[in-house]
N, CA, C and O atoms as a CHARMM CRD file, in Angstrom:
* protein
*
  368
    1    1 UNK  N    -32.53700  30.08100   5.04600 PROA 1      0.00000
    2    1 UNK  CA   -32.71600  28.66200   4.73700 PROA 1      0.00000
    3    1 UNK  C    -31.69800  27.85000   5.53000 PROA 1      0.00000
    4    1 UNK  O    -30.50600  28.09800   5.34800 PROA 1      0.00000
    5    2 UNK  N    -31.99300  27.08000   6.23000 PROA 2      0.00000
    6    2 UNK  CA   -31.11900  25.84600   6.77100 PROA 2      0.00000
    7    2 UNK  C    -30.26400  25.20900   5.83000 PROA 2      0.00000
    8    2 UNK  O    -30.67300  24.60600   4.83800 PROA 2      0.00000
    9    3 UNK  N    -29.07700  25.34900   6.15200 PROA 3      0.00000
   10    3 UNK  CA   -28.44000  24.11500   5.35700 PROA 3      0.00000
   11    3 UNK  C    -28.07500  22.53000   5.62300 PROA 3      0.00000
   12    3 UNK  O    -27.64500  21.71900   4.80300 PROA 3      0.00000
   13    4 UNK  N    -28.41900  22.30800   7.21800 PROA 4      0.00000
   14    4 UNK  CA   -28.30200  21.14500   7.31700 PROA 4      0.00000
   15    4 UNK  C    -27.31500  20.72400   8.08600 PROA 4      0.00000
   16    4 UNK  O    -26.23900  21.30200   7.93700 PROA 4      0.00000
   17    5 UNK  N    -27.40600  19.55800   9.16100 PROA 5      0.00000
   18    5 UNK  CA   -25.73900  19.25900   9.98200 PROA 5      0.00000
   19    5 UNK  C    -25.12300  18.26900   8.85800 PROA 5      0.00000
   20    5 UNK  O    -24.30900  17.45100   9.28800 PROA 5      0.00000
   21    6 UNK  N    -25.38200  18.24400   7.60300 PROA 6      0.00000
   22    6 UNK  CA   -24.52800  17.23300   6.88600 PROA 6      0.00000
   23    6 UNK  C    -23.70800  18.42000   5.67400 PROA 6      0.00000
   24    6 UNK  O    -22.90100  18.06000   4.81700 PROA 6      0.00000
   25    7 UNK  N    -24.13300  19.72600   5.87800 PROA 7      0.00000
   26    7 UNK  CA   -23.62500  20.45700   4.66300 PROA 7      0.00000
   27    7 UNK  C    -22.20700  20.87700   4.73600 PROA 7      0.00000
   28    7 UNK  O    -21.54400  20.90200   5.77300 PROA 7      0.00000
   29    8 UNK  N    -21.66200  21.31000   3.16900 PROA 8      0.00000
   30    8 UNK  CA   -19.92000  21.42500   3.41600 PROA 8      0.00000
   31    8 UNK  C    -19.70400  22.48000   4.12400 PROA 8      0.00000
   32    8 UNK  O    -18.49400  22.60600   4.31000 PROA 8      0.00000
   33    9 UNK  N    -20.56500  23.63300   4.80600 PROA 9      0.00000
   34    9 UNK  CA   -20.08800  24.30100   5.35100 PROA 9      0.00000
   35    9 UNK  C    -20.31300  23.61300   6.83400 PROA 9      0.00000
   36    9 UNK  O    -19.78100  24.33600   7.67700 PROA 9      0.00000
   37   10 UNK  N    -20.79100  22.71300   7.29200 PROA 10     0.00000
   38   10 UNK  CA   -20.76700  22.37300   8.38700 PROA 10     0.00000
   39   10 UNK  C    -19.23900  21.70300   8.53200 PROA 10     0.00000
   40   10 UNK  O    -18.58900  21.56100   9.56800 PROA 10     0.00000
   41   11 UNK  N    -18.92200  21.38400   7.34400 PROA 11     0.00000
   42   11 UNK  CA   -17.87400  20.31200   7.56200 PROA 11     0.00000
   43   11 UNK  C    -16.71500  21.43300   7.63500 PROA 11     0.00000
   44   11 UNK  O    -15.70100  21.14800   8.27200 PROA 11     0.00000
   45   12 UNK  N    -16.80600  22.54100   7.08600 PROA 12     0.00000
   46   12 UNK  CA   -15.41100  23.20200   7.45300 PROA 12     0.00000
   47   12 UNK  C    -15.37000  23.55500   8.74200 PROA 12     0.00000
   48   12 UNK  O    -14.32200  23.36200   9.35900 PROA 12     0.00000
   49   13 UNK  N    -16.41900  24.09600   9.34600 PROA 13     0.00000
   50   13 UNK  CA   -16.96200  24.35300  10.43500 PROA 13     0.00000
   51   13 UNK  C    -16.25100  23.40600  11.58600 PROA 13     0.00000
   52   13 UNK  O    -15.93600  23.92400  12.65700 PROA 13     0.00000
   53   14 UNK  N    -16.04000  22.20300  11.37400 PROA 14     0.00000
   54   14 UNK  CA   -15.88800  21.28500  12.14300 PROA 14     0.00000
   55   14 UNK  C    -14.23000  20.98300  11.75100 PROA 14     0.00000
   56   14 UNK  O    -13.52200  20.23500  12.42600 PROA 14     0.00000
   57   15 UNK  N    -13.87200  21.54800  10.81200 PROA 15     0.00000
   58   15 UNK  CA   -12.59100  21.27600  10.31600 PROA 15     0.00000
   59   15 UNK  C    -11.72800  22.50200  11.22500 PROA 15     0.00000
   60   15 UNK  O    -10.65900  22.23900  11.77500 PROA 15     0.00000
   61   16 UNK  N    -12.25400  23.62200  11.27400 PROA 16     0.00000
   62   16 UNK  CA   -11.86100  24.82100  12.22800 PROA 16     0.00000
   63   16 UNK  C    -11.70600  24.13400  13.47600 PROA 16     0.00000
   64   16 UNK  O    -10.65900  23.72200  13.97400 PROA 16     0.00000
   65   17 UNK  N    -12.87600  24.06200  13.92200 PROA 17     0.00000
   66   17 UNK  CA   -12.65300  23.39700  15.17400 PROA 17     0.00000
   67   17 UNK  C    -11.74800  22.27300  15.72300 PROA 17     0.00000
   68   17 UNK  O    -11.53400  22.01500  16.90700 PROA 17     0.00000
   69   18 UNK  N    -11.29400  21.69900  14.70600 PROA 18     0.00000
   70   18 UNK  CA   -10.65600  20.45700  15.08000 PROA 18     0.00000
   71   18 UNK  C     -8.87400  21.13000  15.18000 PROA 18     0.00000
   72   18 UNK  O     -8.05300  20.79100  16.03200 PROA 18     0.00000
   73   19 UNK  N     -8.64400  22.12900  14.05600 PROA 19     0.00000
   74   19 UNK  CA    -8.27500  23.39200  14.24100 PROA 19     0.00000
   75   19 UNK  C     -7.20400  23.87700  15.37500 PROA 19     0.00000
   76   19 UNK  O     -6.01500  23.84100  15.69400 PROA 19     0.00000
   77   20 UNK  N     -8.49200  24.35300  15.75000 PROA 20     0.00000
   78   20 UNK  CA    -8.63300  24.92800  17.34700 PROA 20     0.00000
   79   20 UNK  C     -8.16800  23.72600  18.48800 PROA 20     0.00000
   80   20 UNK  O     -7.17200  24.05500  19.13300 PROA 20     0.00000
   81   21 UNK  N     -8.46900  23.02400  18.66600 PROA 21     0.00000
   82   21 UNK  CA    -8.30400  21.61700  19.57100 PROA 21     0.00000
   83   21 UNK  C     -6.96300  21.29300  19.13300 PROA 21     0.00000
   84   21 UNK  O     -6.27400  21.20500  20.15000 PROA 21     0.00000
   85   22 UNK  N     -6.03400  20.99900  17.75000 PROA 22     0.00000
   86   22 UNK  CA    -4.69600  20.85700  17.68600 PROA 22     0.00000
   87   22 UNK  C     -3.91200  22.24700  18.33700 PROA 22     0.00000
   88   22 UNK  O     -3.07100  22.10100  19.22500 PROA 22     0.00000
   89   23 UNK  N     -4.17200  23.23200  17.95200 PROA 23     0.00000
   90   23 UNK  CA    -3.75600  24.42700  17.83200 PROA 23     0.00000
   91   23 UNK  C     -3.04400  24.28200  19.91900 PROA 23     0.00000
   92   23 UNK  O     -1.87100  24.42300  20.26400 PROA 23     0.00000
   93   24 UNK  N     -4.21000  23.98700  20.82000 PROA 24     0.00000
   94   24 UNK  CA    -3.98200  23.52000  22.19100 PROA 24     0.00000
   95   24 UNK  C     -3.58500  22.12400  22.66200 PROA 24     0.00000
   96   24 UNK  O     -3.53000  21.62900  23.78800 PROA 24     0.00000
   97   25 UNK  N     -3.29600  21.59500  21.31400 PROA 25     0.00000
   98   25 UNK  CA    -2.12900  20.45800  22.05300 PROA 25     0.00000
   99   25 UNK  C     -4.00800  19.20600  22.95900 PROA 25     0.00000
  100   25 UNK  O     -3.95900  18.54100  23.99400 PROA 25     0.00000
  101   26 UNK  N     -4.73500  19.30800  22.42100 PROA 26     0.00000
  102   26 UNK  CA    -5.71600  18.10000  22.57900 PROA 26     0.00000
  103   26 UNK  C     -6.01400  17.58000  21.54400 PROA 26     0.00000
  104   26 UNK  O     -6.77600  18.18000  20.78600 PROA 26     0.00000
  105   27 UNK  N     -5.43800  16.15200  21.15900 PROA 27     0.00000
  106   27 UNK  CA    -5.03900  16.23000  19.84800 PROA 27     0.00000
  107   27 UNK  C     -6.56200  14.87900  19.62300 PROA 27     0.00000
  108   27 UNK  O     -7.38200  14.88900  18.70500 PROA 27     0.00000
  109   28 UNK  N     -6.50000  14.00600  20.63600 PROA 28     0.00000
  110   28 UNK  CA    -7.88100  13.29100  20.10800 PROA 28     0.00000
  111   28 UNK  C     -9.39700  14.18400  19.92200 PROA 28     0.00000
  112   28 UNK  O    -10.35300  13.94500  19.18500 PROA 28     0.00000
  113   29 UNK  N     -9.16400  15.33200  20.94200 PROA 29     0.00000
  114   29 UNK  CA   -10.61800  15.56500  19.94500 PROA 29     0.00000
  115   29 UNK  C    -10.65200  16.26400  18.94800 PROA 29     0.00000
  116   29 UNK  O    -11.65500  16.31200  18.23500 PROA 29     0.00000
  117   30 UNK  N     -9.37200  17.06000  18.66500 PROA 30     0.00000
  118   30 UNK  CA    -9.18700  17.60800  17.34100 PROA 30     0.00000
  119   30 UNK  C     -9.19800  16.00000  15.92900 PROA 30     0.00000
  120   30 UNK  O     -9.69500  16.22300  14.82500 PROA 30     0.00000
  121   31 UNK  N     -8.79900  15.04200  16.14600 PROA 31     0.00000
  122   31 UNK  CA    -9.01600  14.05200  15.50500 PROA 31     0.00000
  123   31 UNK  C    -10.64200  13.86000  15.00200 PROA 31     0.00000
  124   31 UNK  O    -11.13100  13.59600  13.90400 PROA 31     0.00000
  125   32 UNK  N    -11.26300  14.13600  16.41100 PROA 32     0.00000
  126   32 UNK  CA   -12.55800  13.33600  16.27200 PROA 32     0.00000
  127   32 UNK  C    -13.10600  14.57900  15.39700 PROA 32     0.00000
  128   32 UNK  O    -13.94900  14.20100  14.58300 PROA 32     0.00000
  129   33 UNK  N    -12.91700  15.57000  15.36800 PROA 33     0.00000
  130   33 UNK  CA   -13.35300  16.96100  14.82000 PROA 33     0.00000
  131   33 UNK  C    -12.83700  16.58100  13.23300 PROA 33     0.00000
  132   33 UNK  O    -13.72900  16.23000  12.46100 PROA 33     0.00000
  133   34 UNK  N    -11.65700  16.62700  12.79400 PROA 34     0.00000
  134   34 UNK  CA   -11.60100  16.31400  11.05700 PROA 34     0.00000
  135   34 UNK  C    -11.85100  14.76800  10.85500 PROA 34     0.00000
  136   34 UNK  O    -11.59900  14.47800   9.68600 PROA 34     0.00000
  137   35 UNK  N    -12.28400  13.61000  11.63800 PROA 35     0.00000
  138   35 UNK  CA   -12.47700  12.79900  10.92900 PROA 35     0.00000
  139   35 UNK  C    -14.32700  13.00500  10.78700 PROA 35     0.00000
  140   35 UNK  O    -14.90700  12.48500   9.83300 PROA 35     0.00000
  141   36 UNK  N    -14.92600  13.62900  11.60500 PROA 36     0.00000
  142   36 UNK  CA   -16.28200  13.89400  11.00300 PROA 36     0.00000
  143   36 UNK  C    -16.28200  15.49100  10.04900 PROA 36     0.00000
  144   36 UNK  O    -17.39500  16.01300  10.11200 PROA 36     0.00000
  145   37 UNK  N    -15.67200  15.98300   9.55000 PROA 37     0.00000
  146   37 UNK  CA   -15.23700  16.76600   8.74700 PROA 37     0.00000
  147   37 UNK  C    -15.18800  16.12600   7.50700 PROA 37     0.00000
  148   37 UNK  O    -16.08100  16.15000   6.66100 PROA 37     0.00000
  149   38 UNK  N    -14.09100  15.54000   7.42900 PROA 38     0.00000
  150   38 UNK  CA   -13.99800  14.54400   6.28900 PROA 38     0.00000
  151   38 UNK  C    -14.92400  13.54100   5.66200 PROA 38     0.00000
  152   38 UNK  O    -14.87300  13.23600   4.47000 PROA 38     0.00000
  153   39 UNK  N    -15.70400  13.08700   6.45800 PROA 39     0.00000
  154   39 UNK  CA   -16.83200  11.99300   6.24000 PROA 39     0.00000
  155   39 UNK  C    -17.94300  13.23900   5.53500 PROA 39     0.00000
  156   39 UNK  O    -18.34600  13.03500   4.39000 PROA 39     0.00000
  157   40 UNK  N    -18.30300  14.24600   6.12700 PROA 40     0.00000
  158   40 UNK  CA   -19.04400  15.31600   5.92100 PROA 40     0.00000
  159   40 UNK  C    -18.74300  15.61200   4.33900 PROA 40     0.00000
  160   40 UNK  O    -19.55900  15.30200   3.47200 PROA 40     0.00000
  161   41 UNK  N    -17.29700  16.33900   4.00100 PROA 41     0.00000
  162   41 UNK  CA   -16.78100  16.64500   2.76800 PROA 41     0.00000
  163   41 UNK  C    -16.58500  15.86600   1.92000 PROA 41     0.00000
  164   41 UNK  O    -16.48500  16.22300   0.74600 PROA 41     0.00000
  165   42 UNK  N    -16.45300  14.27700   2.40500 PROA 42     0.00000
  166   42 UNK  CA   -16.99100  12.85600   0.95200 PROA 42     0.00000
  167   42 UNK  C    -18.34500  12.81700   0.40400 PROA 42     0.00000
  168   42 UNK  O    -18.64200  12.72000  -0.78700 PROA 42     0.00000
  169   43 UNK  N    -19.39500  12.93400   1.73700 PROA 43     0.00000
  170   43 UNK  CA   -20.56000  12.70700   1.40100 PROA 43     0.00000
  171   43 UNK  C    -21.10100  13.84500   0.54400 PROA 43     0.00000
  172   43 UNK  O    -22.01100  13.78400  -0.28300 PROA 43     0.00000
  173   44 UNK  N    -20.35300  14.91000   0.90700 PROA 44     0.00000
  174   44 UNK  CA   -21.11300  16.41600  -0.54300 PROA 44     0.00000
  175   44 UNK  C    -20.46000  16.13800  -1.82600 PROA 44     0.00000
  176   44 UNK  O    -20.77100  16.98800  -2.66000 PROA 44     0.00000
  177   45 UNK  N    -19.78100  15.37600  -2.20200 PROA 45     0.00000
  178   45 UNK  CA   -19.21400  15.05000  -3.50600 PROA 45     0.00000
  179   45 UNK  C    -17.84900  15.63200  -3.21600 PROA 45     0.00000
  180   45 UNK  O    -17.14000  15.37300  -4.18900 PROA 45     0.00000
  181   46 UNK  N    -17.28300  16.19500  -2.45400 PROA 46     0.00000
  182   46 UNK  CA   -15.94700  16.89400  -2.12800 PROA 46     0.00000
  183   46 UNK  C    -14.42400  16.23500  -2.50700 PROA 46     0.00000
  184   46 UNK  O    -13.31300  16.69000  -2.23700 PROA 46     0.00000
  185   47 UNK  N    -14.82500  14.88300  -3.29500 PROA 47     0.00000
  186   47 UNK  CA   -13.84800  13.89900  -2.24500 PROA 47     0.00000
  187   47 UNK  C    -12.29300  14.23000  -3.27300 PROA 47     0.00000
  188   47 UNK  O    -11.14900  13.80000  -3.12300 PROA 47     0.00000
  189   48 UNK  N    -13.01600  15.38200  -4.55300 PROA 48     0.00000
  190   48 UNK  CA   -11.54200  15.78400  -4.93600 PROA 48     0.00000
  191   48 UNK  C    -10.93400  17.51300  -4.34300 PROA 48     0.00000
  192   48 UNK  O     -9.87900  17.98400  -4.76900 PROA 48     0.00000
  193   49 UNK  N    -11.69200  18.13800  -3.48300 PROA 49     0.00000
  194   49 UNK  CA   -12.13200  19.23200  -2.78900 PROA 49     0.00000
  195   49 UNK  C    -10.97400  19.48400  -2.23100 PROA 49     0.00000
  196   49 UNK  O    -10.64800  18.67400  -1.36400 PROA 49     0.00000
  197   50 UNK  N     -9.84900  20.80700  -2.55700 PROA 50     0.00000
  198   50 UNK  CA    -9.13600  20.80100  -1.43600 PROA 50     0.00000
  199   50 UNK  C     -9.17400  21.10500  -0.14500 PROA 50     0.00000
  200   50 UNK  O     -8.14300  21.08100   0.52700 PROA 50     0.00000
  201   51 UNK  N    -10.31800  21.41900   0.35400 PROA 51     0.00000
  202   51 UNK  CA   -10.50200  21.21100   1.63300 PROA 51     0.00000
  203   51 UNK  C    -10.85400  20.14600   2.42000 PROA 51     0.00000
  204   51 UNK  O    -10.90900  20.29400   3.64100 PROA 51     0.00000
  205   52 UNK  N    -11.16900  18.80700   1.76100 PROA 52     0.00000
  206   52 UNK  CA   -10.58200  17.56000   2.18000 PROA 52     0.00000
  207   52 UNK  C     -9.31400  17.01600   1.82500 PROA 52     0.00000
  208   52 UNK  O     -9.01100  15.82300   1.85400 PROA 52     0.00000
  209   53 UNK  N     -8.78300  17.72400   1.57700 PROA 53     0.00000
  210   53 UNK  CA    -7.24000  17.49100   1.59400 PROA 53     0.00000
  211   53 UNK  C     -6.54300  17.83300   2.57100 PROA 53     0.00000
  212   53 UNK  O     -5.72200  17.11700   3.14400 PROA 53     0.00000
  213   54 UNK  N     -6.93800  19.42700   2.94000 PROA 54     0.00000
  214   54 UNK  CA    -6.62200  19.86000   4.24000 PROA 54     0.00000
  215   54 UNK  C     -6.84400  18.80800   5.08000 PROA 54     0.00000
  216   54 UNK  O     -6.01200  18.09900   5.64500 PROA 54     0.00000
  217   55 UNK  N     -8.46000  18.75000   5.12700 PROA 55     0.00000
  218   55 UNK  CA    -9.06800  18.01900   6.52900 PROA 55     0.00000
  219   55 UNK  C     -8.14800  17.14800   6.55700 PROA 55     0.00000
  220   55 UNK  O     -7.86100  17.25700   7.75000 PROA 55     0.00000
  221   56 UNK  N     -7.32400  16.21100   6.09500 PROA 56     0.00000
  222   56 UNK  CA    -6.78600  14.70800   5.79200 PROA 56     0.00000
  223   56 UNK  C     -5.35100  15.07200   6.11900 PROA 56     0.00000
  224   56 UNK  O     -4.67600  14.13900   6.55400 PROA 56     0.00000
  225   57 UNK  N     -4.76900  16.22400   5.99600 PROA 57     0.00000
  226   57 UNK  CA    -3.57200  16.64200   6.35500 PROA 57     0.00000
  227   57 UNK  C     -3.80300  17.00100   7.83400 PROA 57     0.00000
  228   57 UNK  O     -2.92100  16.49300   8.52600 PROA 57     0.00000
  229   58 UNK  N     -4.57800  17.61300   8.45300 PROA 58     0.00000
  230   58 UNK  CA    -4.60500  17.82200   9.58500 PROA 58     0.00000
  231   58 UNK  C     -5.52400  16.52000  10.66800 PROA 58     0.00000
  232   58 UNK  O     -5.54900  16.51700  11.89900 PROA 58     0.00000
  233   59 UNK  N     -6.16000  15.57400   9.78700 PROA 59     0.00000
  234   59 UNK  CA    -6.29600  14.71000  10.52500 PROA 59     0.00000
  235   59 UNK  C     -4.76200  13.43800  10.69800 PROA 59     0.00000
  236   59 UNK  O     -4.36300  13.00000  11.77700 PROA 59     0.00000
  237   60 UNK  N     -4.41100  13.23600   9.88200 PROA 60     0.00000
  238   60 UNK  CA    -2.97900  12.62800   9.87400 PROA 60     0.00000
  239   60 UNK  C     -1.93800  13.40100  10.77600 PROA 60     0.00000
  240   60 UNK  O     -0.94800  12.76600  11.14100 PROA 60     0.00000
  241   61 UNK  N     -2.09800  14.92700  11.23000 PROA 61     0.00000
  242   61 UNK  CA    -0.86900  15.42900  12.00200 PROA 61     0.00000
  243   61 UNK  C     -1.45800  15.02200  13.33900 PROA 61     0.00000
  244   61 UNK  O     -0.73300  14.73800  14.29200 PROA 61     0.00000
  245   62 UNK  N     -3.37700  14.98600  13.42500 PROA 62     0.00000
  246   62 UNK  CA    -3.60000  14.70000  14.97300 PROA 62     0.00000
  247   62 UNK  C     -3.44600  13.30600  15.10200 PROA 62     0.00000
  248   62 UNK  O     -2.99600  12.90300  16.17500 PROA 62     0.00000
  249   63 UNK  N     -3.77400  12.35400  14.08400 PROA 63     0.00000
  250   63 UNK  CA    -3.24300  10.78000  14.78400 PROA 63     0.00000
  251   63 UNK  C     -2.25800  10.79600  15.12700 PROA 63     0.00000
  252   63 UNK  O     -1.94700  10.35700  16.23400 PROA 63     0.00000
  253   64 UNK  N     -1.23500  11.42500  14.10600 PROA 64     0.00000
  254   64 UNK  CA     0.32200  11.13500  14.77900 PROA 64     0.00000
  255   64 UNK  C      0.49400  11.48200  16.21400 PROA 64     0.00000
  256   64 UNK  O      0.88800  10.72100  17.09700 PROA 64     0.00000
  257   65 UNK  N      0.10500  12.88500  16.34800 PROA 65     0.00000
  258   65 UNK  CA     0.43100  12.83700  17.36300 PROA 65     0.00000
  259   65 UNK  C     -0.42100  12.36300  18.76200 PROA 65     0.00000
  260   65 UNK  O     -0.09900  12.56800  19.93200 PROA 65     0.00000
  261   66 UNK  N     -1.59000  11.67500  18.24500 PROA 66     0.00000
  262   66 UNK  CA    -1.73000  10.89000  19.11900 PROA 66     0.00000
  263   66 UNK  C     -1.33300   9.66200  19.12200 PROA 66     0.00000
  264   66 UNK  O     -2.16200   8.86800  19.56400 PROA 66     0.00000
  265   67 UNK  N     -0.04500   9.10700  18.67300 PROA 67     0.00000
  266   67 UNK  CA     0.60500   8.21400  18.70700 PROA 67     0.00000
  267   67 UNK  C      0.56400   7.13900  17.47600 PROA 67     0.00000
  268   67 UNK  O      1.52000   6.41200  17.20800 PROA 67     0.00000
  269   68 UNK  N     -0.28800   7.14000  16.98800 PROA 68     0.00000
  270   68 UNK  CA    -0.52700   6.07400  15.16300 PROA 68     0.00000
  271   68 UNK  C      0.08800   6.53200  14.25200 PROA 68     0.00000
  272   68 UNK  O     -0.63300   6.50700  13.25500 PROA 68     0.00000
  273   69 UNK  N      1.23700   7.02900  13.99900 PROA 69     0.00000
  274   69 UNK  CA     2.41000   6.90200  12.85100 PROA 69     0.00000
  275   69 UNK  C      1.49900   6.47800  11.65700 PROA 69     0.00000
  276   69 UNK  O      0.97600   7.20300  10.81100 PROA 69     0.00000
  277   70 UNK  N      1.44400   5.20700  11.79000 PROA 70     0.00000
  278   70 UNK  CA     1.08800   3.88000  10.55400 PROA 70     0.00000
  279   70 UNK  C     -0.66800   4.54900  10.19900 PROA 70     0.00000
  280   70 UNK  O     -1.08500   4.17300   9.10400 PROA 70     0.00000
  281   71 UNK  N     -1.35500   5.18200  10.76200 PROA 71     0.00000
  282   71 UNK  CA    -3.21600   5.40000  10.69200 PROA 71     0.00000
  283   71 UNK  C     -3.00600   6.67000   9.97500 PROA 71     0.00000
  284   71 UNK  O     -3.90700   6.92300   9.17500 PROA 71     0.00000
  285   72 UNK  N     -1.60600   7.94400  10.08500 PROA 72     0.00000
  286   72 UNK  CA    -1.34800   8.87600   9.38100 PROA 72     0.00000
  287   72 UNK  C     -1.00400   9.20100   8.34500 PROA 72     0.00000
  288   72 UNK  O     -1.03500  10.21200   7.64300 PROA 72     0.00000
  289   73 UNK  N     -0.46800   7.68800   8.28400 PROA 73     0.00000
  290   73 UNK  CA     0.57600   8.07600   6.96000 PROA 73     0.00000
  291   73 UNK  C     -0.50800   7.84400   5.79000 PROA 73     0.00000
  292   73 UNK  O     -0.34100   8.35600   4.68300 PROA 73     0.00000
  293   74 UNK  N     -1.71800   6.97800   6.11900 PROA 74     0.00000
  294   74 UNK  CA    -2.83000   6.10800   5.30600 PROA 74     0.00000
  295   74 UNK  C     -3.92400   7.27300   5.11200 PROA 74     0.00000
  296   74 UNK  O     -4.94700   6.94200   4.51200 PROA 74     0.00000
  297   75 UNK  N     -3.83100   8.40400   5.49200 PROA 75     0.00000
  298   75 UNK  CA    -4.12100   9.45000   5.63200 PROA 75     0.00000
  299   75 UNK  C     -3.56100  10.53800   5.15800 PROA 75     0.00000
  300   75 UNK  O     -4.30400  11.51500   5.06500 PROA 75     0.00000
  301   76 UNK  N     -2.28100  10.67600   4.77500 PROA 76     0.00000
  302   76 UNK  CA    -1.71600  11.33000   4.18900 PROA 76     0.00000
  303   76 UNK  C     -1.39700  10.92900   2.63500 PROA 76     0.00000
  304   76 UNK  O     -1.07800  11.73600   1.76100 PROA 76     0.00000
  305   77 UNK  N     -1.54800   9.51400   2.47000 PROA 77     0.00000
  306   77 UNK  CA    -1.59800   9.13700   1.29200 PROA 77     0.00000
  307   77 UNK  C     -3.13300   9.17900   0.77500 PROA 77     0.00000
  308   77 UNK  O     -3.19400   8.57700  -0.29700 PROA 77     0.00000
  309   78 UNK  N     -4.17700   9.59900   1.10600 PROA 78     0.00000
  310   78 UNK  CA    -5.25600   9.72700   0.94200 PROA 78     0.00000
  311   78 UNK  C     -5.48900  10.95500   0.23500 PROA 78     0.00000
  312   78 UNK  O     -6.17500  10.99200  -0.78600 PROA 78     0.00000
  313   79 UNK  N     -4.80100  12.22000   0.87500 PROA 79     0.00000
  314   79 UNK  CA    -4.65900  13.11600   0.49500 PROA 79     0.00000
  315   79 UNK  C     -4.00400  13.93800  -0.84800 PROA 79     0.00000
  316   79 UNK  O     -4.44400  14.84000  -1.56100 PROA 79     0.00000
  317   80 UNK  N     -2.43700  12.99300  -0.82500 PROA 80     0.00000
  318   80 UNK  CA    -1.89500  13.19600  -1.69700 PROA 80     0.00000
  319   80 UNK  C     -2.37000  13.47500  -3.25700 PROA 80     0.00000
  320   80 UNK  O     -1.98700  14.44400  -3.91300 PROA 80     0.00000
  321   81 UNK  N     -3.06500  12.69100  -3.62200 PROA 81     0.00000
  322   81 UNK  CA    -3.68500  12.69700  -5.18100 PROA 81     0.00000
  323   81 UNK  C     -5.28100  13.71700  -4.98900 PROA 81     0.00000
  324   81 UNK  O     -5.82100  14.16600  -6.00000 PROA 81     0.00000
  325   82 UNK  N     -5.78400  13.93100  -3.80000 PROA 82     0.00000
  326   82 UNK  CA    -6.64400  15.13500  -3.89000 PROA 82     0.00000
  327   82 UNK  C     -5.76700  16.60700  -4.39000 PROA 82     0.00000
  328   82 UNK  O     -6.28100  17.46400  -5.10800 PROA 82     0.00000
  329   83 UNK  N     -4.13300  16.69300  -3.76000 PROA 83     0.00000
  330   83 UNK  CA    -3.95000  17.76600  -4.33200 PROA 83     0.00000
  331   83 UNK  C     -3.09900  17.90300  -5.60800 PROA 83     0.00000
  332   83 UNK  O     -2.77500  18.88900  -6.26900 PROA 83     0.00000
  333   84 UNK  N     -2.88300  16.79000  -5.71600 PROA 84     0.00000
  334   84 UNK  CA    -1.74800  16.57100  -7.22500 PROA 84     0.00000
  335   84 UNK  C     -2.96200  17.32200  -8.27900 PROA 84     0.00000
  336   84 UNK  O     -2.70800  18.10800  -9.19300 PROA 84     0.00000
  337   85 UNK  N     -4.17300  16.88900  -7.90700 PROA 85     0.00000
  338   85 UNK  CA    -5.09500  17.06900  -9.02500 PROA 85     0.00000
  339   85 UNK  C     -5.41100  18.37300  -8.82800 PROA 85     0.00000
  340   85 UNK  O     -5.64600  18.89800  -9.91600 PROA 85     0.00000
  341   86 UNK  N     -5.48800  18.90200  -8.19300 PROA 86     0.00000
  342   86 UNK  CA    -5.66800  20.55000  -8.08500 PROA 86     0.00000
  343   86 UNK  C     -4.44900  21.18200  -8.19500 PROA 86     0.00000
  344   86 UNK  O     -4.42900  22.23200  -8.83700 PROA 86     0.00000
  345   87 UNK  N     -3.61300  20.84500  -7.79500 PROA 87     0.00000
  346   87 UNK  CA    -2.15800  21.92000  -7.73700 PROA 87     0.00000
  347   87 UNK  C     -1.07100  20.75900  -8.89200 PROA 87     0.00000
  348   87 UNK  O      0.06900  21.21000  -8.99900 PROA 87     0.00000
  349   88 UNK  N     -1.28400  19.53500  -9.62600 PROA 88     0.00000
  350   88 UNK  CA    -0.19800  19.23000 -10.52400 PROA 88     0.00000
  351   88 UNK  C      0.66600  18.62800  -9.55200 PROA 88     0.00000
  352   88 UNK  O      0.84800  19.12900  -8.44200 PROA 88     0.00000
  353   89 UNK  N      1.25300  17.46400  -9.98100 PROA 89     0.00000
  354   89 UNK  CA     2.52600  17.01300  -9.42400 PROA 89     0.00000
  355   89 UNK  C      4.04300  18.05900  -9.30500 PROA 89     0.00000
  356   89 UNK  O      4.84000  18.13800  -8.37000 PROA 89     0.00000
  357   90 UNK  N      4.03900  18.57000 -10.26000 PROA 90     0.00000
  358   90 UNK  CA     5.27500  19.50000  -9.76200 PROA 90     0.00000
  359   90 UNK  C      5.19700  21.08000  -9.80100 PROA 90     0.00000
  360   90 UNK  O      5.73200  21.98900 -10.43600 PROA 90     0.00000
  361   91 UNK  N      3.68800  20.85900  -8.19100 PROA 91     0.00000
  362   91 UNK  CA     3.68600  21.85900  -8.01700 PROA 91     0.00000
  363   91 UNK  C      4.63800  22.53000  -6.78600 PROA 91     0.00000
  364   91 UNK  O      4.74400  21.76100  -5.83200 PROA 91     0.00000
  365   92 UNK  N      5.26400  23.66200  -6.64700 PROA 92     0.00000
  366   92 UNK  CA     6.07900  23.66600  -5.35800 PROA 92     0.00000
  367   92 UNK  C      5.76000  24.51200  -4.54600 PROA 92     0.00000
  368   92 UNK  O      6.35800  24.59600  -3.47300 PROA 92     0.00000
């Protein structure tokens, strides 16, 4: 059975890949890779999912380092309360 280019396994799929693209230091298309990851893992109901938390942690390390500080951090605060709620605030 098909699952579809909108399904969550497409979106991890694309979260690997984006992955892969930081992993070699090309950091915009690893961007462009978890921000359609992420859009992917909202639209399946994911949006408390820790693997959009990931995606959101590793899309915030590729803005930074493609130079947006300020687009990461809005991104990393995005994230934050996806994992408080799975792992508790004082989790360590």
């Amino acid at each position: 059975k098909a699952l579809g280019e909108r399904h969550a396994e497409v979106g991890t799929c694309l979260m690997n890949l984006g992955s892969v693209y930081l992993s070699v230091n090309d950091f915009q298309i690893a961007k462009g890779y978890f921000t359609d990851a992420v859009t992917i893992i909202e639209e399946g109901g994911g949006g408390k999912h820790t693997d959009l938390s990931k995606c959101l942690v590793n899309l915030a390390t590729a803005t930074f380092l493609c130079g947006d500080p300020l687009s990461a951090t809005v991104y990393l605060r995005k994230a934050l309360p996806v994992l408080e709620s799975k792992l508790g605030k004082d989790h360590a």
